[in-house]
N, C-alpha and C positions, 0 to 999 in steps of 0.2 A: 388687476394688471395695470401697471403703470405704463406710460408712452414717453420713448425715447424725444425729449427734445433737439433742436436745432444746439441750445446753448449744450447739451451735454452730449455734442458730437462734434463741437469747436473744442472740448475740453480733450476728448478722447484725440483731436489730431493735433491736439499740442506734446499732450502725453507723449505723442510717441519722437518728439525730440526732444524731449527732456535730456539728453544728453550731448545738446550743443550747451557750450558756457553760452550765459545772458549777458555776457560781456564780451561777445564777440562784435566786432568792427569790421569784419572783410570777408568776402565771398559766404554769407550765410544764404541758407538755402529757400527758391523763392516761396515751397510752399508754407512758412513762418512769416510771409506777407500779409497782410489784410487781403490785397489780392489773389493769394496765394489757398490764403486760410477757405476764401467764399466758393472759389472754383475746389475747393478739396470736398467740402459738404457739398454743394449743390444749390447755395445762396445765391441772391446777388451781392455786387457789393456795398450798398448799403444796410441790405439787413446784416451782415455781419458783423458793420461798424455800430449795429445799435448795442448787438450781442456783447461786443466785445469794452465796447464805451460802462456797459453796466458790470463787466466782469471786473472793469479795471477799476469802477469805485468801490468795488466789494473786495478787492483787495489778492484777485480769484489770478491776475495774470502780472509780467511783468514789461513791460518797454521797451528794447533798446534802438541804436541805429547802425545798421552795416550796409556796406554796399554787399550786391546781391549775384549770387557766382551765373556764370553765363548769359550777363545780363550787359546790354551796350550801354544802359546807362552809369555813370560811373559815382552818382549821387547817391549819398547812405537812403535808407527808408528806414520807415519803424518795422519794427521784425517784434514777436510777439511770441511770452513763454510762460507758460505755470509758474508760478509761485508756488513755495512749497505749502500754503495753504489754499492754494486755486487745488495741487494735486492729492491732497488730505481730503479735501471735499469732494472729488471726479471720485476717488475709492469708496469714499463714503456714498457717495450715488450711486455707482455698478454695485455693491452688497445691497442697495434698498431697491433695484430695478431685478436681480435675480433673486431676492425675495418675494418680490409679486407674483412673479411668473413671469417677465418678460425676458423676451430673447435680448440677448444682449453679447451674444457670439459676433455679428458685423460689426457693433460698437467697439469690443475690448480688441479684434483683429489684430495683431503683427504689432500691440505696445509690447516695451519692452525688448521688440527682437527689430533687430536693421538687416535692412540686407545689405552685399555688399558691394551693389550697384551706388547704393543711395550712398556712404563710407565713400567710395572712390568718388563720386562727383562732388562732395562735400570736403574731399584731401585734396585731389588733384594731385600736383606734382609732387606731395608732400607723404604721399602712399608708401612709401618707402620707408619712411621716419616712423609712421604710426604701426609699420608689419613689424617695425624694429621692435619697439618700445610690446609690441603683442608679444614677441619672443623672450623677452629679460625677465629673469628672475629674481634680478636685482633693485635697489629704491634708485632711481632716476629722481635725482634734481629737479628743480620747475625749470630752469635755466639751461639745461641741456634738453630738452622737447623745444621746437617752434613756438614761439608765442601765438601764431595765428592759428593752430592745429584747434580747432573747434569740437574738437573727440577724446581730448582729455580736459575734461572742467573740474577735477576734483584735485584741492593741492591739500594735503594734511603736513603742516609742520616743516614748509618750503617743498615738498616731492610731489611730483605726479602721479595724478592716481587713476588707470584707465581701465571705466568698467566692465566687471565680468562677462555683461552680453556682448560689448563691444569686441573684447579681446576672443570670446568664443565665435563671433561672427567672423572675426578674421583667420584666422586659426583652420574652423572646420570648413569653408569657403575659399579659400585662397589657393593657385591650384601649384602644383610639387614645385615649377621654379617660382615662385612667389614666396615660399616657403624658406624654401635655399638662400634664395638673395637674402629673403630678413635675415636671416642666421648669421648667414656669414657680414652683413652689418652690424651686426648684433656682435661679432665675434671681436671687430673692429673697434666698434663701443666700448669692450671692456679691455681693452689695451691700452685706448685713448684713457680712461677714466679709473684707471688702477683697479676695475672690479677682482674678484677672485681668478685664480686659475681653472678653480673646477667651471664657474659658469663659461669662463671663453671657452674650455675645452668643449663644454656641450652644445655650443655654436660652432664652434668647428666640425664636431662630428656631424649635424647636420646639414651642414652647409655642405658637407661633401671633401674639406679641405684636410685628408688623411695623413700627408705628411707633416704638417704643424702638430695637428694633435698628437699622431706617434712622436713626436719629438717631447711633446711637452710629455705623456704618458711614461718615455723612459728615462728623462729626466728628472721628475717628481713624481716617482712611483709610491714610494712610502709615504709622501705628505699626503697624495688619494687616499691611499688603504688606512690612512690613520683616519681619514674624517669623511666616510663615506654617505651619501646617502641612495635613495630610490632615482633620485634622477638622474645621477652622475654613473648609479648600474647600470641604467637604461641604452643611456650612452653610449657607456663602454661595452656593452653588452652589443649595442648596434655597428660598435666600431671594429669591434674582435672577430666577430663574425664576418666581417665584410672584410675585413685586412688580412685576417690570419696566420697573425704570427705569434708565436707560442710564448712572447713574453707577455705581449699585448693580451693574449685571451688569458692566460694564468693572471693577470693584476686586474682584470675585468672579472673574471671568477671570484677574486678573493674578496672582491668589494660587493659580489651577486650574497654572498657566503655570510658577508659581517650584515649586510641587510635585511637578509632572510629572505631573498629572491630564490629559493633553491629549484624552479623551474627554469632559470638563464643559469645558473651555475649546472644544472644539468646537460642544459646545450653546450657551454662552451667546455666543461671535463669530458664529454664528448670528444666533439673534437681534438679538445688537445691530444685524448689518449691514441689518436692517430695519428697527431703531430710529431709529437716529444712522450713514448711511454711512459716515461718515468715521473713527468710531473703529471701528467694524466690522472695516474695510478693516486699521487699525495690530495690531488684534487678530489680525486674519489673516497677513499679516506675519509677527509672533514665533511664531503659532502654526506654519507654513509652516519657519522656522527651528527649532523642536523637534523637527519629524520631518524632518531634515536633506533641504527641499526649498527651497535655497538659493536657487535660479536663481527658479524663482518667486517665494518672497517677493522676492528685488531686483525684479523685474518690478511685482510689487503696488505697490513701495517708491516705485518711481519715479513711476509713477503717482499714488501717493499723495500725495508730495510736497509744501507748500506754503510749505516757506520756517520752518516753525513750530517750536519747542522737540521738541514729540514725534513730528513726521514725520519730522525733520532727525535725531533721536535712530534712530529706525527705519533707516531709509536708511543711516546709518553702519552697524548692525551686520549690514544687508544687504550691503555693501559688504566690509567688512570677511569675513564667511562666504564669500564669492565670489572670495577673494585680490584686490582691487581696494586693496591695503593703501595707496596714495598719496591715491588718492581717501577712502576712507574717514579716513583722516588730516583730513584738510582739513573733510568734513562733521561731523564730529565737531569741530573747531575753533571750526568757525560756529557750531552749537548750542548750545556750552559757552560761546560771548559771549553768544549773545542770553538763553543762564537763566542765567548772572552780572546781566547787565543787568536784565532782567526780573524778578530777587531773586526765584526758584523754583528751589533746587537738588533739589526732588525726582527722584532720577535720577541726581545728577550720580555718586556714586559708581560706577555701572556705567557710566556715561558714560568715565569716564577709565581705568576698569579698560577698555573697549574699544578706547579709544586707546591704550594702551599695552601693550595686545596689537600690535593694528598698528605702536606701535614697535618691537617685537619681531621683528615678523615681516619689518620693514625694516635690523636690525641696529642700531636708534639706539639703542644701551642704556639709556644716561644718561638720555636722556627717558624713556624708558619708567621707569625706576626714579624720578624724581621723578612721575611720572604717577601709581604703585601707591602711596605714599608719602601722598602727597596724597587718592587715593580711600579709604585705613586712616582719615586724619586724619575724612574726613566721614560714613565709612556708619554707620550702626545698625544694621546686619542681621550677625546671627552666620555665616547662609549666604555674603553677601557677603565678608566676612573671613577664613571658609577660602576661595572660592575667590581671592581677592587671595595669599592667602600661598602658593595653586598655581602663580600665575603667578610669582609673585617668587622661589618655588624654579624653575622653569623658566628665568626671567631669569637666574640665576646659573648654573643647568647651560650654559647658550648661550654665555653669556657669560664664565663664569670667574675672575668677580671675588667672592671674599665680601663681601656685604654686610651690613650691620644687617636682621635678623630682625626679622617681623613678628610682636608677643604674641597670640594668638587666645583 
């Protein structure tokens, strides 16, 4: 059994800031002091300067100067950090000390995790900037973060990079208005800096700011449903629920639906079908179709029925799942005049990618290939366009013929 030394518990309390930059200048924290470091172990402080005098000709720590946060004096000091080969060596020593047998649980203690005391005395006023930058799901610039913020030291390719412990320490510690406020900075950030709609809209839902996001929501309904993902469900799934209006939770179902969340598409065809029966009813339908219970959505389908763009649309792909490939042919014909006519092709790309499955599956090749051909020419959904290029390699396996390949 090996014995923990003095040097490789000066090693372990450096480890655990390894995520201030070594290029920090101001307000660094005092226990990264020589003074600092000897009162953490249990030294004096000379023997830690012997410690630490021999780590630094071995190449094991690195230098800098900052002035030191809550500290009267206003003169930088040397402050003191792993090298990445002082921290290649600390790993390599905790695997040769729990191979002997020694304990080595009080030495590895709390690397790797900060709490988020230490985080707020180490930001300061700047806590607000770094709950932001925890929230975004977008690449932040090096130039829009604080230069002094000592909790993002990683920049890959000009962007800030703030790590996983860090951002999980703030995240699952910070408490509901701490949460809020990031967001809705967060929401502000991406309006100041052109990010997407979807990421502000999901600061906005968190933040609690309902009428911006119902606005942006009935606004750009189809740009959502065209490019959905899990987080932007989440969202909207948290928003429709708490707002409950029947447009709002129908473009939050249909994005639960394109995801395959069909536990939040089941809450909110829920309620809708208390809200508005009738899209309740369509909602239930596709949802019915995701968990391959075909025979009843046709049954709902039918019923549902009235002649309209988005029942006539339903009903086909009931038909269609049911092998009914003639009929569904046909209802899918009617549909596809009346939202020609109607000049609302929301849809139609799945619309004729469903029909020309049914071509398909009746041997009409040729149609079905101007069908997929035609559905390429009008989607905007990335999802949508691999699955057309599934089916158009499918239409060639069947059928035999190479065709012009679809670009995705």
């Amino acid at each position: 059994m090996k014995e923990i030394t003095n040097h490789d518990r000066i090693s372990a309390h450096l480890f655990r800031y390894n995520y201030i930059r070594t290029d920090i200048e101001f307000d660094a924290p005092f226990e990264i002091t020589q003074d600092g470091i000897a009162m953490s172990i249990g030294v004096s402080r000379g023997h830690s300067n012997i410690i630490l005098k021999r780590m630094e000709e071995n190449n094991e720590i690195i230098i800098g100067f900052s002035s030191i946060k809550d500290s009267h004096r206003s003169a930088k000091r040397k402050v003191y950090f792993l090298s990445e080969f002082g921290k290649s060596l600390f790993k390599a020593r905790v695997k040769e000390l729990k191979e002997s047998g020694t304990d080595v649980e009080d030495l590895i203690k709390g690397i790797d995790r900060y709490r988020l005391e230490d985080i707020r005395r180490i930001t300061g006023d700047r806590m607000d900037d770094l709950g932001c930058m925890a929230v975004l799901q977008v690449k932040v610039r090096r130039e829009d973060v604080p230069l002094e913020s000592p909790l993002v030291p990683i920049v890959r390719q000009n962007y800030a990079v703030m790590k996983d412990s860090i951002r999980n320490t703030l995240l699952s510690e910070a408490s509901p208005d701490e949460i809020r406020r990031w967001h809705s900075k967060a929401a502000d950030w991406c309006m100041d800096h052109g990010a997407g709609i979807e990421e502000r809209l999901q600061h906005l839902v968190y933040s609690f700011r309902d009428r911006e996001a119902v606005r942006i929501v009935r606004n750009q309904r189809y740009l959502l449903i065209d490019n959905p993902d899990q987080r932007l469900s989440d969202a909207l799934g948290t928003l429709a629920l708490r707002y409950g209006r029947p447009d709002i939770i129908d473009t939050a179902a249909r994005i639960s639906l394109e995801v395959g969340d069909l536990e939040m598409a089941d809450r909110l065809s829920s309620k809708l079908l208390r809200i508005d029966p009738p899209k309740g009813r369509g909602l239930r339908c596709e949802l019915y179709l995701k968990r391959s219970q075909a025979e009843e959505a046709l049954t709902l389908a039918r019923y549902h029925y009235n002649g309209d763009v988005d029942t006539g649309l339903i009903l086909g792909m009931c038909l269609l799942e049911t092998s009914h490939f003639e009929d569904a042919v046909e209802c899918l014909e009617r549909t596809k005049g009346r939202m020609i006519s109607e000049g609302c092709i929301f849809r139609l790309d799945e619309l004729l990618m469903y029909e020309a499955e049914a071509q398909i599956c009746m041997k009409e090749y040729d149609s079905a290939s101007i069908l997929i051909d035609a559905a390429v020419s009008f989607t905007r959904s990335q999802r949508r366009r691999v699955s057309l290029l599934a089916l158009k390699d499918r239409l060639n396996s069947e059928h035999g013929v190479l065709l012009e390949g679809i670009q995705v």
